[in-house]
N, CA, C and O atoms as a Maestro MAE file, in Angstrom:
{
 s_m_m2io_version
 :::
 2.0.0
}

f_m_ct {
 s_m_title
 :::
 protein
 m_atom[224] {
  # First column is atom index #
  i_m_mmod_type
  r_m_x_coord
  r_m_y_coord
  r_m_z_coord
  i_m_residue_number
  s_m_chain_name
  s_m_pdb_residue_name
  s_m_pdb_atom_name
  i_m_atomic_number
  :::
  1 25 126.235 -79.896 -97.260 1 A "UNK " " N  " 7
  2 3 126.275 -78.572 -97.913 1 A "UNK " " CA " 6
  3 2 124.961 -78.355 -98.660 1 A "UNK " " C  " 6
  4 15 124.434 -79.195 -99.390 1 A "UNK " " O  " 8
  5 25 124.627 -77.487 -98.472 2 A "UNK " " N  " 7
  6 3 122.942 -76.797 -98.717 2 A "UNK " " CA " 6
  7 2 122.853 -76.443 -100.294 2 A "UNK " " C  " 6
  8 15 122.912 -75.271 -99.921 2 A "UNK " " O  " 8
  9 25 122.800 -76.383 -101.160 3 A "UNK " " N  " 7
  10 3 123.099 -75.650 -102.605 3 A "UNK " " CA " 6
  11 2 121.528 -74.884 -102.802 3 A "UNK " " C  " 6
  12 15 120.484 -75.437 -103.146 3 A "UNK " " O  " 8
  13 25 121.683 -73.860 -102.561 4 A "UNK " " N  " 7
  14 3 120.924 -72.596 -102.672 4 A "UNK " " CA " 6
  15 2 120.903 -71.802 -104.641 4 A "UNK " " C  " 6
  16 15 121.865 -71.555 -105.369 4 A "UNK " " O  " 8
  17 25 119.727 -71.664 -104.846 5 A "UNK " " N  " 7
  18 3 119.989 -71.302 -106.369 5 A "UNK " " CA " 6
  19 2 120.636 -70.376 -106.453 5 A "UNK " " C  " 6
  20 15 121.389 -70.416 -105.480 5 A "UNK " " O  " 8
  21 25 120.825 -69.565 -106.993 6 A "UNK " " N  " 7
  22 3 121.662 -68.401 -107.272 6 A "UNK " " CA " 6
  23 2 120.339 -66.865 -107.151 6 A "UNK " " C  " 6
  24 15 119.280 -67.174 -107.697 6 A "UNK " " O  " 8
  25 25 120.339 -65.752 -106.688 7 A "UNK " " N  " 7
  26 3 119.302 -65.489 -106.711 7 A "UNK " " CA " 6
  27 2 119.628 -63.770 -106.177 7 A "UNK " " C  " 6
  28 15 119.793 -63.433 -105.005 7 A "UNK " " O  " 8
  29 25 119.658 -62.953 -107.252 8 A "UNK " " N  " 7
  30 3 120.189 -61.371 -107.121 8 A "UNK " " CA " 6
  31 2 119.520 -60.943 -105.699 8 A "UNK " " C  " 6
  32 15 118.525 -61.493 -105.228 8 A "UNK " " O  " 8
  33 25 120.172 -59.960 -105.146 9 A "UNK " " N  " 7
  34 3 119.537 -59.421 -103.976 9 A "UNK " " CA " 6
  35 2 118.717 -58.429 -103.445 9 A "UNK " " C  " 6
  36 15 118.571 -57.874 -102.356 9 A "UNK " " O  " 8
  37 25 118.070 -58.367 -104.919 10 A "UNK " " N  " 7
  38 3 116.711 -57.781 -104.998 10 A "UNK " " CA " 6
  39 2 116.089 -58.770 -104.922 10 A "UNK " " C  " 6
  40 15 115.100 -58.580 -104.214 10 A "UNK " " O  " 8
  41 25 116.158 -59.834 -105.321 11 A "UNK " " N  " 7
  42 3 114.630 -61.245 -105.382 11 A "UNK " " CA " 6
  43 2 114.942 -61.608 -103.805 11 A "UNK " " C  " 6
  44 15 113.939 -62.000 -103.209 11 A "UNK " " O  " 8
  45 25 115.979 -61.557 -103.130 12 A "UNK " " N  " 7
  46 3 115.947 -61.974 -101.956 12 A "UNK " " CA " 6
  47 2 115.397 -61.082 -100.646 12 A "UNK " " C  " 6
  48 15 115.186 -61.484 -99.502 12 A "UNK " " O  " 8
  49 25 115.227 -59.659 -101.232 13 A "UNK " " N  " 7
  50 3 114.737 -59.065 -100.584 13 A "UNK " " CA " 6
  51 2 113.157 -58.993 -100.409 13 A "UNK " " C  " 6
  52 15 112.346 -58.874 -99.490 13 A "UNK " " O  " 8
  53 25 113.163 -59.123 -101.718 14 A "UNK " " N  " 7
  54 3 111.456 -59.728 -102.044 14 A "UNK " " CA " 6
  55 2 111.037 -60.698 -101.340 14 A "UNK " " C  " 6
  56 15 109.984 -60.732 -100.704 14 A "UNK " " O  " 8
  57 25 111.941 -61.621 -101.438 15 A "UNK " " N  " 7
  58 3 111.024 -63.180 -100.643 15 A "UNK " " CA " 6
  59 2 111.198 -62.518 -98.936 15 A "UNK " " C  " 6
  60 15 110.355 -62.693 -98.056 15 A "UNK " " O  " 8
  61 25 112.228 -61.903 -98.802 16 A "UNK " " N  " 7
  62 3 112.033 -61.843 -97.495 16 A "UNK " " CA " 6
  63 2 110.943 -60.910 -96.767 16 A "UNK " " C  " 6
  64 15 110.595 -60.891 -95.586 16 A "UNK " " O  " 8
  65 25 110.527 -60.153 -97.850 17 A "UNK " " N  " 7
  66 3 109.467 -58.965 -97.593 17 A "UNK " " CA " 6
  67 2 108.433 -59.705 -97.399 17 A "UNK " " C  " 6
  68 15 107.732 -59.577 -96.395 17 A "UNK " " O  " 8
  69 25 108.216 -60.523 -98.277 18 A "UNK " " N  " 7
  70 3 106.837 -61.462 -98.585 18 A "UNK " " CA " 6
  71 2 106.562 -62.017 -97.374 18 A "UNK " " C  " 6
  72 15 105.426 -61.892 -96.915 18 A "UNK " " O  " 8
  73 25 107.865 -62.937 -96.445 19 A "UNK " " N  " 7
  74 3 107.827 -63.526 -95.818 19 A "UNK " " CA " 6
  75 2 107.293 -62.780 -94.305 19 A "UNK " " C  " 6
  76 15 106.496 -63.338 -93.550 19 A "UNK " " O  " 8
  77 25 107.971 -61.267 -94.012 20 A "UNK " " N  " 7
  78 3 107.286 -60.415 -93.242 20 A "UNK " " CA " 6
  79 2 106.409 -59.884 -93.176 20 A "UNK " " C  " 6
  80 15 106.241 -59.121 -92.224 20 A "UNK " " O  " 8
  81 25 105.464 -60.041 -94.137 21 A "UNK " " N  " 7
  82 3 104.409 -59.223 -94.759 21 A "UNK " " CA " 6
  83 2 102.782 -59.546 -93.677 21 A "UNK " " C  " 6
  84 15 102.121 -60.524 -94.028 21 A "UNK " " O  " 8
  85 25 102.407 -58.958 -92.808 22 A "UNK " " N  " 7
  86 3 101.538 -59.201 -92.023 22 A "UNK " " CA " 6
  87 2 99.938 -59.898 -92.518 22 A "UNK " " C  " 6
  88 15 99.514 -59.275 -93.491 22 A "UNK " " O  " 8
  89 25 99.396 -60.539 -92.263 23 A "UNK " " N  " 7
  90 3 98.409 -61.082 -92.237 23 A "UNK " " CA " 6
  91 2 97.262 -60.125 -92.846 23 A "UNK " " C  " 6
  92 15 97.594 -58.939 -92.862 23 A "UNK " " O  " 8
  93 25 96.233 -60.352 -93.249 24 A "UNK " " N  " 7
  94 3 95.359 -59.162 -93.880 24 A "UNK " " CA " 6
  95 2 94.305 -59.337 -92.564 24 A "UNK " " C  " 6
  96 15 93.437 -60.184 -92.353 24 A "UNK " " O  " 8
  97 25 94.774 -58.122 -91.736 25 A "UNK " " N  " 7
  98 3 94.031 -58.298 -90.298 25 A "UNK " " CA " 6
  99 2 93.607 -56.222 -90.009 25 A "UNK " " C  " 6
  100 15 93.985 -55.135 -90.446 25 A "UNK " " O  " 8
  101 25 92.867 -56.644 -89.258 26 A "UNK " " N  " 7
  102 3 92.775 -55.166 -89.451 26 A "UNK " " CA " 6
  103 2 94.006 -53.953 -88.649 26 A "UNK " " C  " 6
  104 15 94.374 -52.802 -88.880 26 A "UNK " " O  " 8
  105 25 94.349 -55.136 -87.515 27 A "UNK " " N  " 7
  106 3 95.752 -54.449 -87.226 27 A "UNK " " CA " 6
  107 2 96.771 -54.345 -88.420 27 A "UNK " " C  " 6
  108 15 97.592 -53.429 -88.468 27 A "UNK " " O  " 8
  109 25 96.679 -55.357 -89.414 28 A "UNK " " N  " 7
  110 3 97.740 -55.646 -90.496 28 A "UNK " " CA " 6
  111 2 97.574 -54.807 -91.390 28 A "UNK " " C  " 6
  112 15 98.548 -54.476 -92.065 28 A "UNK " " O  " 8
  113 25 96.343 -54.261 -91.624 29 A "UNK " " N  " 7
  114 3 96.499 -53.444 -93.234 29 A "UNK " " CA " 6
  115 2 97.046 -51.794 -92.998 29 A "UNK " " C  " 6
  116 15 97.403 -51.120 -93.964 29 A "UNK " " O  " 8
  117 25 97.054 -51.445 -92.084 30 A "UNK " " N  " 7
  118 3 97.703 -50.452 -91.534 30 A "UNK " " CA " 6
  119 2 99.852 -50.547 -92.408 30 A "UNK " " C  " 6
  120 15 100.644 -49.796 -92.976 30 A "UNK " " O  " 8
  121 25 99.785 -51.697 -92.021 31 A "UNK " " N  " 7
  122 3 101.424 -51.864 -92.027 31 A "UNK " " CA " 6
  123 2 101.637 -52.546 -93.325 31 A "UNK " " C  " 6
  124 15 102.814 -52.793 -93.589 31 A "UNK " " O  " 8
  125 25 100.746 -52.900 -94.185 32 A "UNK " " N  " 7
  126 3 100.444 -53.783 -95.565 32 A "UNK " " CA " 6
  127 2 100.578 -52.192 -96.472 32 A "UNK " " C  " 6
  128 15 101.250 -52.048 -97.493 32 A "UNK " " O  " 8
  129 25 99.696 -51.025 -95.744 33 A "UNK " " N  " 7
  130 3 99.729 -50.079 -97.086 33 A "UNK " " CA " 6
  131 2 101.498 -49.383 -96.980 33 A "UNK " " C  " 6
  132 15 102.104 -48.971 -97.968 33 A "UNK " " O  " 8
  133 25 102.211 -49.401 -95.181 34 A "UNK " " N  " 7
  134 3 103.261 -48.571 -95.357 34 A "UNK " " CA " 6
  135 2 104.387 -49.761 -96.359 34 A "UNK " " C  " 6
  136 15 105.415 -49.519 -96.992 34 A "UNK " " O  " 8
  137 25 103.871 -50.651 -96.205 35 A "UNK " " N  " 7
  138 3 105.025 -51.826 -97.185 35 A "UNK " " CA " 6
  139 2 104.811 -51.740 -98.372 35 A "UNK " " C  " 6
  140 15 105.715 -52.288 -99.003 35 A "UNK " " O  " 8
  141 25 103.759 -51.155 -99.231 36 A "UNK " " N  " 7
  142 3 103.517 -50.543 -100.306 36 A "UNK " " CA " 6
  143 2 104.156 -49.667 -100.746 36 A "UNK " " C  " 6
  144 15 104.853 -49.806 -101.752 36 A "UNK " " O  " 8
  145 25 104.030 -48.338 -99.939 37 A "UNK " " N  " 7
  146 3 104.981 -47.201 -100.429 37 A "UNK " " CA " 6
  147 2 106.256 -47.750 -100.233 37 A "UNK " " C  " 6
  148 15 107.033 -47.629 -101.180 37 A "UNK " " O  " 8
  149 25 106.668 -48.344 -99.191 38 A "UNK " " N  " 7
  150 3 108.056 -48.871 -99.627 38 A "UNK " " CA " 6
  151 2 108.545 -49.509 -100.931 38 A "UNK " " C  " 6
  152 15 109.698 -49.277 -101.294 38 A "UNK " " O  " 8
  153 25 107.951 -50.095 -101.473 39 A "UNK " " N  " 7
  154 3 108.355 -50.513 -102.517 39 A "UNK " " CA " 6
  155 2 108.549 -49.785 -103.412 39 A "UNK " " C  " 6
  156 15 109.587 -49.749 -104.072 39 A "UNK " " O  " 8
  157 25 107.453 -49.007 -103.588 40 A "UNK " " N  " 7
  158 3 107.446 -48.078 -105.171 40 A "UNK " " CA " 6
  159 2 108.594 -47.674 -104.483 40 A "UNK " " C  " 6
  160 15 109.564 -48.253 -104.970 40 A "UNK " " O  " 8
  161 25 109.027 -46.657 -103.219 41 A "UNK " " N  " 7
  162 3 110.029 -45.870 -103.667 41 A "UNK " " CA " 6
  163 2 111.521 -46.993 -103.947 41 A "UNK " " C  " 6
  164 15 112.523 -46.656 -104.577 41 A "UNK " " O  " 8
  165 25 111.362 -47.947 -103.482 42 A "UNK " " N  " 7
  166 3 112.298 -48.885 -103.080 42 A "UNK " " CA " 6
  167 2 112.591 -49.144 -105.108 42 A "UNK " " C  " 6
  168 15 113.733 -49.289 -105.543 42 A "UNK " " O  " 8
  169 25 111.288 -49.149 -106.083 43 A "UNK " " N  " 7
  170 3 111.830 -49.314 -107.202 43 A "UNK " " CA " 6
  171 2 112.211 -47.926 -107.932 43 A "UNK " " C  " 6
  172 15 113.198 -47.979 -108.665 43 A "UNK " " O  " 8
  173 25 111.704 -46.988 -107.842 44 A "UNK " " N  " 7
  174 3 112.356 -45.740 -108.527 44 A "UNK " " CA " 6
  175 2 113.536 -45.321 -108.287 44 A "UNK " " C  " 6
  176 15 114.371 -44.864 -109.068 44 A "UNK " " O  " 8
  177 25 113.588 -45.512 -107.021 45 A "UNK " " N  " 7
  178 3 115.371 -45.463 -106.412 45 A "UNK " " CA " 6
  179 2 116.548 -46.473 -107.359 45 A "UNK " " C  " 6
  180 15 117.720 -46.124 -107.501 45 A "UNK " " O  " 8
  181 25 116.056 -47.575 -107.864 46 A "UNK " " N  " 7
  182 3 116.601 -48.475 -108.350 46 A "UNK " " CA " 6
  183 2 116.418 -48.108 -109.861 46 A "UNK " " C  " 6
  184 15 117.455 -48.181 -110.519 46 A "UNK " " O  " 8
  185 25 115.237 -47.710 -110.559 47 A "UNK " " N  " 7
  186 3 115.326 -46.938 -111.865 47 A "UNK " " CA " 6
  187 2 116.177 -45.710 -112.009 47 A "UNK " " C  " 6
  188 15 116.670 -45.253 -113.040 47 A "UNK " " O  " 8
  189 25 116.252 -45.288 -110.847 48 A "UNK " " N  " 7
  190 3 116.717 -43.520 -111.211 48 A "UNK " " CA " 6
  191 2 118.505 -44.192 -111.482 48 A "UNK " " C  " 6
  192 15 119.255 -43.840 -112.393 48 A "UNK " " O  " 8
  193 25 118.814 -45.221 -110.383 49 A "UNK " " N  " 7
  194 3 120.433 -45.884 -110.344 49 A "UNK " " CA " 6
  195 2 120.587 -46.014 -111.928 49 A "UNK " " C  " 6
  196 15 121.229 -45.316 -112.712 49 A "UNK " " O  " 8
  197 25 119.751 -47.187 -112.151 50 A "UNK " " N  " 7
  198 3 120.215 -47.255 -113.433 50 A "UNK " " CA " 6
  199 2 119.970 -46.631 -115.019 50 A "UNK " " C  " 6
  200 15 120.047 -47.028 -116.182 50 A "UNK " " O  " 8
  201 25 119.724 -45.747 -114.483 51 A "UNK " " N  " 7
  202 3 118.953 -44.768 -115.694 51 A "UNK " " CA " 6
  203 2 120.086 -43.850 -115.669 51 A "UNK " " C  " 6
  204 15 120.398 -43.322 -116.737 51 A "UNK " " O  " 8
  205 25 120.929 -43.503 -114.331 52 A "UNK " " N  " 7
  206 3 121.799 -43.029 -114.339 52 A "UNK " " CA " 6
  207 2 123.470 -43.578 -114.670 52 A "UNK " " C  " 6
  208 15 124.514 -42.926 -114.628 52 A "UNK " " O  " 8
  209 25 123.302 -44.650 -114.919 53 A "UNK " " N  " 7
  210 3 124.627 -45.348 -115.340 53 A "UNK " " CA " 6
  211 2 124.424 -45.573 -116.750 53 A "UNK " " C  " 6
  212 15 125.452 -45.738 -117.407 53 A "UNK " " O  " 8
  213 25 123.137 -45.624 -117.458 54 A "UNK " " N  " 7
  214 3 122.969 -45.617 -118.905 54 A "UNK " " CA " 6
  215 2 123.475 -44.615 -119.209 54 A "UNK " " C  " 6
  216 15 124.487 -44.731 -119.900 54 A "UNK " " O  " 8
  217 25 123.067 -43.353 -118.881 55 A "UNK " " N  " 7
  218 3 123.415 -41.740 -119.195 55 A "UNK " " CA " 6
  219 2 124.826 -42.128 -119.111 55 A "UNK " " C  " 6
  220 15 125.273 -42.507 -120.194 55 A "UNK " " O  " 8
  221 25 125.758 -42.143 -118.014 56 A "UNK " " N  " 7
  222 3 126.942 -41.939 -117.617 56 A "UNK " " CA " 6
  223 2 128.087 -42.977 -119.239 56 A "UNK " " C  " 6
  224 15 129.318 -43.000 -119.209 56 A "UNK " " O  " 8
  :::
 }
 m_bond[223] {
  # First column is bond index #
  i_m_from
  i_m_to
  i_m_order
  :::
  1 1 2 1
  2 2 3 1
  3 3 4 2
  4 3 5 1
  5 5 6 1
  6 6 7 1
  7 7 8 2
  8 7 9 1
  9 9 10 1
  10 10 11 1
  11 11 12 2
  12 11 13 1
  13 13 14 1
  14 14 15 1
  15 15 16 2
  16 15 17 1
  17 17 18 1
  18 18 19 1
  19 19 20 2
  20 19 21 1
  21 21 22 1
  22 22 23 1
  23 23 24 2
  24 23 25 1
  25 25 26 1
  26 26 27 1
  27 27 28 2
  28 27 29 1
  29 29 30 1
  30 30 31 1
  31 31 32 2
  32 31 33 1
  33 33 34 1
  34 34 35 1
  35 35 36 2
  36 35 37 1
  37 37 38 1
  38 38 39 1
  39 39 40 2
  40 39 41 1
  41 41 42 1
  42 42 43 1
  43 43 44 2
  44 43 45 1
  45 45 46 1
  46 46 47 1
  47 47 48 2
  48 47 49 1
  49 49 50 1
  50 50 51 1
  51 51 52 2
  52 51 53 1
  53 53 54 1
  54 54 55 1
  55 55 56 2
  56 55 57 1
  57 57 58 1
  58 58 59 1
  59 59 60 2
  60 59 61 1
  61 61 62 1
  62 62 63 1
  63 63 64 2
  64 63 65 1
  65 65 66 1
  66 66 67 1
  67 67 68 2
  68 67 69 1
  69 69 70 1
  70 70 71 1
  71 71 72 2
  72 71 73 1
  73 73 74 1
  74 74 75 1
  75 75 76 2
  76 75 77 1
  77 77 78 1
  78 78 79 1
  79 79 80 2
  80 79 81 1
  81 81 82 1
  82 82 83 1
  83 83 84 2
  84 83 85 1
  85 85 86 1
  86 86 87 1
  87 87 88 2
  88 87 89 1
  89 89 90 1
  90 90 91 1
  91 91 92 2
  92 91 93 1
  93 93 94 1
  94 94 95 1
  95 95 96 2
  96 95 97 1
  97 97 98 1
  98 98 99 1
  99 99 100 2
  100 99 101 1
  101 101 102 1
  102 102 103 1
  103 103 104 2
  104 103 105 1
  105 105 106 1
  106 106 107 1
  107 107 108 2
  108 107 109 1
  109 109 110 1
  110 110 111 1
  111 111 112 2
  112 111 113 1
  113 113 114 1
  114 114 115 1
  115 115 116 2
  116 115 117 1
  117 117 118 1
  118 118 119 1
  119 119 120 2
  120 119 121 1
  121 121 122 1
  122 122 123 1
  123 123 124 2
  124 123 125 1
  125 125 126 1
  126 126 127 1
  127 127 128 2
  128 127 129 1
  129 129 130 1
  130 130 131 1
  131 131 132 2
  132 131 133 1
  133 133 134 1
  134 134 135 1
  135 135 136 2
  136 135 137 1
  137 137 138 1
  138 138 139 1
  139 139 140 2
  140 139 141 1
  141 141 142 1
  142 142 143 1
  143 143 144 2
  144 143 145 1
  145 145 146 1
  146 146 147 1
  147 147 148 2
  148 147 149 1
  149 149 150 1
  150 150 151 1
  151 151 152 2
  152 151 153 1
  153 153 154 1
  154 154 155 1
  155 155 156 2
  156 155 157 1
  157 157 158 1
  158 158 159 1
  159 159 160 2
  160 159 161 1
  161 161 162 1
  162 162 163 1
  163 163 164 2
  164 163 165 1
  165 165 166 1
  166 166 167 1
  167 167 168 2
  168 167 169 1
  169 169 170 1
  170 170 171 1
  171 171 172 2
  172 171 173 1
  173 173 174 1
  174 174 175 1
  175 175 176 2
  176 175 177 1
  177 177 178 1
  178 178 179 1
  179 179 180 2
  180 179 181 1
  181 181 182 1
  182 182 183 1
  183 183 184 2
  184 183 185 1
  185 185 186 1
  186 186 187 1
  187 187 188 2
  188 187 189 1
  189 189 190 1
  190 190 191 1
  191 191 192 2
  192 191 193 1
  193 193 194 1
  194 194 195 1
  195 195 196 2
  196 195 197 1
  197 197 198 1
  198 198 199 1
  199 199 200 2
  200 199 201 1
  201 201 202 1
  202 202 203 1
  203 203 204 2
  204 203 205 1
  205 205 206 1
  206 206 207 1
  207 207 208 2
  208 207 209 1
  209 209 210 1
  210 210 211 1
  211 211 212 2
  212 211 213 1
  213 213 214 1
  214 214 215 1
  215 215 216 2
  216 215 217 1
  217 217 218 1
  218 218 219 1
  219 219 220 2
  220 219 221 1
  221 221 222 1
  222 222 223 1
  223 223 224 2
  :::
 }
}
């Protein structure tokens, strides 16, 4: 049996992003800047959630 830390599924999405994250190639930075905007929106989406359950 494997014992894995405990680890929310935002950090796991992270490592797994990291882990897909293309090479700094010139084919790669093309797909390095769209994994950028993913994120920001990937965190405001996640601020606006809980900004909205504070309010609530």
């Amino acid at each position: 049996m494997l014992v894995v830390p405990r680890r929310s599924p935002a950090q796991t999405a992270m490592v797994r992003r990291n882990a897909e994250r293309p090479k700094r190639t010139q084919a790669g930075e093309r797909s390095m800047k769209q994994l950028g905007k993913d994120r920001v929106v990937c965190r405001t989406v996640i601020r606006n959630s809980l900004n909205d359950e504070e309010i609530a």
